[in-house]
Structures are given as structure tokens and as C-alpha cells.
N, C-alpha and C positions, 0 to 999 in steps of 0.2 A: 504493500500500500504506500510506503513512504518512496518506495523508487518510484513507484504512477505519479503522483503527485509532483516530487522533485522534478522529472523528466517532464509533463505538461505546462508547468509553470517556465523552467530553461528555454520551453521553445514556444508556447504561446507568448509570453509578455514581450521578448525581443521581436517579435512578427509586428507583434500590435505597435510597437513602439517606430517598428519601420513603415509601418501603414501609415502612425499617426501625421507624418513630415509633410504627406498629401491631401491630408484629409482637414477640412474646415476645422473639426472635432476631435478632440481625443477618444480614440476607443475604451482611452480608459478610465474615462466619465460617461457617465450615463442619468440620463435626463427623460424625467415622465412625471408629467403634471408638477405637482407643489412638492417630487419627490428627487436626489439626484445621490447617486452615489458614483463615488471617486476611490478606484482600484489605487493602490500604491506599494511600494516595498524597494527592497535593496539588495543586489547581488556583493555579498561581502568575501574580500579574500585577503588571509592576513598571513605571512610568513613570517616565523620566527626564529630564533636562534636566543638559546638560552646558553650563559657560560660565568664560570666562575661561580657557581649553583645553581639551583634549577627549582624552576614552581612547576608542579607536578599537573597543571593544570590550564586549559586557555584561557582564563582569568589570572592578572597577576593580584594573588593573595598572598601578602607576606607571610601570616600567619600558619598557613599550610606546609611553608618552605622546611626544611631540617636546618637542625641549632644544636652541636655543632654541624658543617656541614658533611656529608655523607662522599666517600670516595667514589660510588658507584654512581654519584647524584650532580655531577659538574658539572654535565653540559648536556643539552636537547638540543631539537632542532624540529619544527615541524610545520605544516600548514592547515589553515584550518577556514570552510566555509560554511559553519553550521550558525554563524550570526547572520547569517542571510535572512531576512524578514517578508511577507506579505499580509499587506492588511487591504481594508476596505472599512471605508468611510458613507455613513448612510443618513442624510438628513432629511427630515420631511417636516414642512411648513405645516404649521397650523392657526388657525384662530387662539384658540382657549390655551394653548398650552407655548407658543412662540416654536421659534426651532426643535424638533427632538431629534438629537445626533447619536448615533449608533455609532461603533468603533469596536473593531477586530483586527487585532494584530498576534500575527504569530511567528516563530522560527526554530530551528531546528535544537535547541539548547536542552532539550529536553534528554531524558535517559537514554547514555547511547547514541545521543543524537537523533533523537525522535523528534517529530513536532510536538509542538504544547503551543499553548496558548497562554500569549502576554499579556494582551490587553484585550477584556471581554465586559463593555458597559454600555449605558445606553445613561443619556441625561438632557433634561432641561429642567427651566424656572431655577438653575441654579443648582439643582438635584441631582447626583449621579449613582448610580444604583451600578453592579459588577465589577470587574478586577480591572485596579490600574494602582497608578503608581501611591505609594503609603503619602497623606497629608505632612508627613515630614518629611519626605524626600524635594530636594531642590536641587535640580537638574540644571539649573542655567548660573548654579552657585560655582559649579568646578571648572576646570580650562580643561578644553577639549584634549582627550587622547584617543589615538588608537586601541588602547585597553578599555573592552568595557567595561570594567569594573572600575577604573579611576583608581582615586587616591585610595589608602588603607582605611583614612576615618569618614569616608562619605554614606551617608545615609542613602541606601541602592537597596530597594525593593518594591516590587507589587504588589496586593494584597487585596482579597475582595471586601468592600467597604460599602458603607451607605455613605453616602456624604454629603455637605451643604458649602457651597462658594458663593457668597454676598457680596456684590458692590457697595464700600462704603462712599465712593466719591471720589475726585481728586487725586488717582492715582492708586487709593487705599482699598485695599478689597481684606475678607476674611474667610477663613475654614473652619468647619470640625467635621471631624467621623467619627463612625464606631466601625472598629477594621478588626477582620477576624485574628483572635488571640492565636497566635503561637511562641511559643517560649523555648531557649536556647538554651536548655540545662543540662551540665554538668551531675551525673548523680552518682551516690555515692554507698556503700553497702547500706541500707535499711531503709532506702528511699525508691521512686519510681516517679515517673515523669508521667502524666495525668489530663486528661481532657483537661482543656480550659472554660470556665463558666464566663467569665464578664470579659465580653470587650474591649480592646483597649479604646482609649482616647486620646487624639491629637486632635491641637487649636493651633491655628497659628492666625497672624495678622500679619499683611505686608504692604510692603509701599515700592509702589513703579514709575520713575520719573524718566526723563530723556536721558540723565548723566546714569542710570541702573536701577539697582533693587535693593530692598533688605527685607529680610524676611524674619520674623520671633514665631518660634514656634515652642510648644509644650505638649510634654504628656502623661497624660496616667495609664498606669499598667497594674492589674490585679494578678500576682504570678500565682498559681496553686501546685501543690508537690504534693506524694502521698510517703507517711510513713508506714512501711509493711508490718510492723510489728504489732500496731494498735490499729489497722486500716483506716486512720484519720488522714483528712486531707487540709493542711497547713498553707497559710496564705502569706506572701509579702508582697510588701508594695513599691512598685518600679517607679521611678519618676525619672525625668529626662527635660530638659531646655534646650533648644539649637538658636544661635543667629548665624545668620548666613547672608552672601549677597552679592551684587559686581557694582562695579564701579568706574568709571570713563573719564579719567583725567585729561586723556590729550585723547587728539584726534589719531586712529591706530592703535590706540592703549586701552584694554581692556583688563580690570586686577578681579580677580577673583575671592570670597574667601568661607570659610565655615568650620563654626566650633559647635562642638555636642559636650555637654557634662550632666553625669547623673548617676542613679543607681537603678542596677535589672532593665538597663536601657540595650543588652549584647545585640539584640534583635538588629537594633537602626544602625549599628558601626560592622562597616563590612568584616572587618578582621577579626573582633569580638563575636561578630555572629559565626563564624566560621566556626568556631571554636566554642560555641555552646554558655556561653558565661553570665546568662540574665541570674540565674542563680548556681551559686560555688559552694562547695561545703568550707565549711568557717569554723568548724570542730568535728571529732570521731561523730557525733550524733546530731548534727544539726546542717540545714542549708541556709543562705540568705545571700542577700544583692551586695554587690563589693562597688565602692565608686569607682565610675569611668570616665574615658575622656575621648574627642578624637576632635584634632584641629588640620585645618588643610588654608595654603594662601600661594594662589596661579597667578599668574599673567600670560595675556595674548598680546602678539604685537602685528598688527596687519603689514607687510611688505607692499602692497597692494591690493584689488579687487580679489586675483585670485591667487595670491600666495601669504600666508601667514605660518608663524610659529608660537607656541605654547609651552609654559614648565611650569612643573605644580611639583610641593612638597609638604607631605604631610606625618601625623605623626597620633597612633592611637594603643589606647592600651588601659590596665588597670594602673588607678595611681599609686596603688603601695601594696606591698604584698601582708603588712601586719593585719593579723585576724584572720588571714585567710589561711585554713588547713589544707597543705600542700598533698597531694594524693601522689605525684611525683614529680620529680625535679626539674622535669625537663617540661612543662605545664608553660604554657605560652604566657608571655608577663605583657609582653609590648614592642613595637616596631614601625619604624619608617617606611619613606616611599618617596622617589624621586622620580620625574619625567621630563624631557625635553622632546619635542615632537616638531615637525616641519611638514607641513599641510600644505599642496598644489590644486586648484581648482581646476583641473587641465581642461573641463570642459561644462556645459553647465549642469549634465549632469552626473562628471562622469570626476573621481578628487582618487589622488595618490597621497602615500603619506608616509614618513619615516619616523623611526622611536627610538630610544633608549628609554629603561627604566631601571631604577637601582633601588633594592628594599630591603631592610634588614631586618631579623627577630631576635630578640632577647627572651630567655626563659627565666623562670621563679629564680633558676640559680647562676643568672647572671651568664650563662654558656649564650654565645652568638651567634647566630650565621647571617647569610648574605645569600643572592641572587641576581645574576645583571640578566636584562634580556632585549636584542636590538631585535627591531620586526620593522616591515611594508606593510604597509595596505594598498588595495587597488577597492574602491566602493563605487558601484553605479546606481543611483536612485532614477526612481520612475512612481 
């Protein structure tokens, strides 16, 4: 099923795209009555080269990497085009209700490189109902890389959510949702990991002017754990703040930035989430939330229309290891992340790009490692 699929999308969407050059219309909008939907996606190809350590993965996660580093684990090399995406866009005009916009995007990221499905919602009046991106996530905070995962401390996930976006005026709009609970624990002999009952919830409020953005956002989290011995189920409670935002000093200067601080926040920090840590064991019998952190600040510098570059350096982790009962030593504590990128727009729809990135991990006991990895991209939207 995934080769049908793969193989009709490779050779319909380039047809339609060479149809589209003579035709009044794009084939790949479609228009009836008060309804129009607009097909779109991207043929992604990224080659890499990992050396002097290695992320075991096509996301770079510092936190996945080995600390110290492994002899068998120095160098990779590979290519990979399973961030290839297709979506489709469906809006229909109404009276009573204004726009109601449908949105489906999917790609191959899934198990094994299965499809799945990224973004599955439908919204108006403000309202959006199915899976997109978590109300703290802010996507226009980090400087663009070839990696999609970005910096180590960037808030990067989806999550099916009900949610509410208000215009307050003047640039100011606001959010909250209730997004479905999943929790990233660490458990330890006498514990188990357990449906979640409540919701999280994030608010944030932002402001969009001509010179950028800033965005405060907040959240609550109800973490629940079970202890097996008395089958009780034991509650603590997550909180988390991010500002974040860009920023346009000169003309060609774009600065990026974002901070996250909190506790049983592992969920929204890429590297913490990897790594399970909304709740830690703190003693032989006991779990709870340990303070976190994760700070990132980019800049873009335009060359031109279609050539720019970007570098972002970030840095995330727990802040202290005291209270916390080490299960073993080698237990991820915290890590950086460096990028430089060189972005060509060779055509308009068609962008090359080059990378370096450097990350390091520190464990409970202070043992280090590191990983470099230089990669291309070749991306074609449509």
C-alpha cells in the first residue's frame, strides 16, 4: 500500500505541475461553488554525513547520542526522503459560520517509514477541533534549519487538541486548549506509567508587529503515576512558562529566540522529551517533577531574495541533579546544539541547502560526548 501510494503521488503531482505552466489554473486547486480546495506538499531529500559521533537517528537529538562516545558509533553517512509531505487544504464559505478550513497533512515519518498523519483539523469562529501543532509550540521562534527537529530546547510537537484563537486587536491575539495528556516518564521498581485523566492546558498571548513577534505562553499539567504495591494512583503537578519570538533590526536581519522553564514540562523540550523526564524518581520509593530548562537564540541574514544563511545555538536540560535518585550514571543531565546553514532559493519552487551541526551530552556523572553532522538538502514545494 505504501509503494501505490508513494509511486502515484512521484508521478501524478510532477504531471500536474507540468500541465499546470499551460493551463489558466492550477490543477492543483480546485474550485466549486462557495467550496475550493488546494492540493500541496514537498519532495524532500537530505544527505548526511555524521563524524566524530553519531545520532543514531534523522533527527538530530543530542540527547539520544552516546556519552562517553562509543568506538563502533563515529561516523554515518546516509540519505533520507521520508520528510516528504502531502497535504490538502479545504475551505468552504459560509453564512452562519464564516470560512470552515479543513487541513490534512501527512509524511512518511511514521514507523519504519510508514505514512501517518501530521496535521488532521478542521476550524472556524476561531475554533479548531483535530491534530496540529501543541498551543506552545512556536514555529516562526527558531532560525530555519535543515534539521527538523531544530535546536535541542525547542518546543516541536502535534497533539490532538480542542482549541480557541481570539483576536484581541492591534496586532494582539490569544490561545488556550485542552490537548491530549501524554506524559514522559521515567519509572522506577514499584511504579507504572498510567492513563492520563485531565488535560493539559496551555494559554499563551502574543503580539505581531512589522519589526516580529513575542509570544508568553503557560501551562498546566496534571501528571498521574501508579504505585503497584497499594494500586493507588499518585498525582503531581507540571507547570511550564515559554517567551519566545523574532525580531528585525536591520533590513536582512532576522534574530530569533526562546526560553522554556519549569517543572514535569519533558513533554514540550525536544531532548527532555526524548528521554522521558516529566516525572524522575527522587528517592528508592517515590517519583516527582525535577526543574527544567531549555533556551535557544538564531539569527538569519538575507544575502539576497534568494540566498540567505542561518545559526542557532541552544542549550537544554535539568538544572541540578540534587534530589534527584540516580537509577544510573550514565542518565542524561543536559546538552547543547549548534547550527550554521546556507539556504539557495535556486528557483521558486525549487531551495538547496547546506548544514553543519555540533551537539553535545553531559550525563548525571559528568561523562560527555559529542556528535558533528554536515548534510544537503535538495526541497521542491508545490
Amino acid at each position: 500500500m505504501k509503494r501505490i501510494l508513494l509511486t502515484s503521488i512521484l508521478v501524478i503531482l510532477p504531471l500536474s505541475l507540468l500541465l499546470s505552466q499551460t493551463s489558466e489554473k492550477s490543477p492543483l486547486l480546485l474550485e466549486s461553488g462557495k467550496t475550493t480546495a488546494k492540493i500541496g506538499g514537498t519532495i524532500r531529500a537530505v544527505a548526511f554525513q555524521d563524524f566524530s559521533g553519531t545520532i543514531m537517528n534523522y533527527e538530530f537529538i543530542n540527547s539520544t547520542m552516546s556519552a562517553p562516545n562509543n568506538w563502533d558509533l563515529m561516523s554515518r553517512n546516509s540519505i533520507d526522503a521520508s520528510a516528504s509531505r502531502f497535504s490538502i487544504k479545504i475551505t468552504q464559505k459560509t453564512e452562519k459560520l464564516g470560512n470552515i478550513d479543513m487541513y490534512l497533512e501527512s509524511d512518511f515519518r511514521g514507523a519504519n517509514e510508514t505514512f501517518r498523519i501530521r496535521h488532521a483539523y478542521v476550524s472556524f469562529k476561531g475554533f479548531i477541533f483535530g491534530q496540529t501543532w501543541s498551543f506552545m509550540t512556536d514555529i516562526p521562534a527558531n532560525a530555519p534549519t535543515i534539521d527538523i527537529q531544530n535546536v535541542n530546547s525547542r518546543t516541536f510537537f502535534r497533539t490532538p487538541l480542542i482549541g480557541y484563537v481570539g483576536n484581541l486587536g492591534k496586532g494582539w491575539t490569544m490561545g488556550v486548549a485542552l490537548e491530549l495528556p501524554k506524559i514522559k516518564i521515567t519509572t522506577a521498581t514499584g511504579f507504572k506509567a498510567i492513563n492520563q485523566r485531565v488535560p493539559d492546558l496551555p494559554v499563551y498571548i502574543q503580539y505581531k508587529g512589522t519589526k516580529g513577534h513575542i509570544k508568553l505562553t503557560g501551562a498546566v499539567r496534571s501528571l498521574q503515576y501508579g504505585v503497584t504495591s497499594s494500586s493507588d494512583i499518585e498525582t503531581e503537578t507540571g507547570l511550564g512558562v515559554q517567551l519566545s519570538g523574532t525580531f528585525k533590526p536591520a533590513k536582512g536581519l532576522t534574530l530569533y529566540s526562546q526560553g522554556i522553564y519549569g517543572k514535569g514540562i519533558a513533554r514540550y523540550i525536544n531532548d527532555l522529551a526524548a528521554q522521558n523526564m516529566d516525572l524522575l524518581p527522587v528517592a528508592v520509593n517515590a517519583l516527582s517533577t525535577m526543574p527544567m530548562y531549555g533556551i535557544s537564540l538564531g539569527a538569519k541574514l538575507d544575502f539576497s531574495k534568494s540566498v540567505y544563511a542561518s545559526s542557532t545555538f541552544s542549550l537544554a536540560g535539568l538544572e541540578k541533579n540534587d534530589g534527584l535518585y540516580i537509577t544510573k550514571d550514565n542518565d542524561f543531565f543536559k546538552g547543547s546544539y549548534f547550527s550554521a546553514s546556507l539556504f539557495w532559493n535556486a528557483y521558486k519552487n525549487l531551495t538547496m541547502a547546506w548544514e553543519y551541526i555540533h551537539g553535545t551530552r553531559i550525563n548525571t556523572n559528568d561523562v560527555k560526548g559529542n556528535a558533528n553532522r554536515a548534510q544537503f538538502m535538495v526541497l521542491y514545494s508545490f
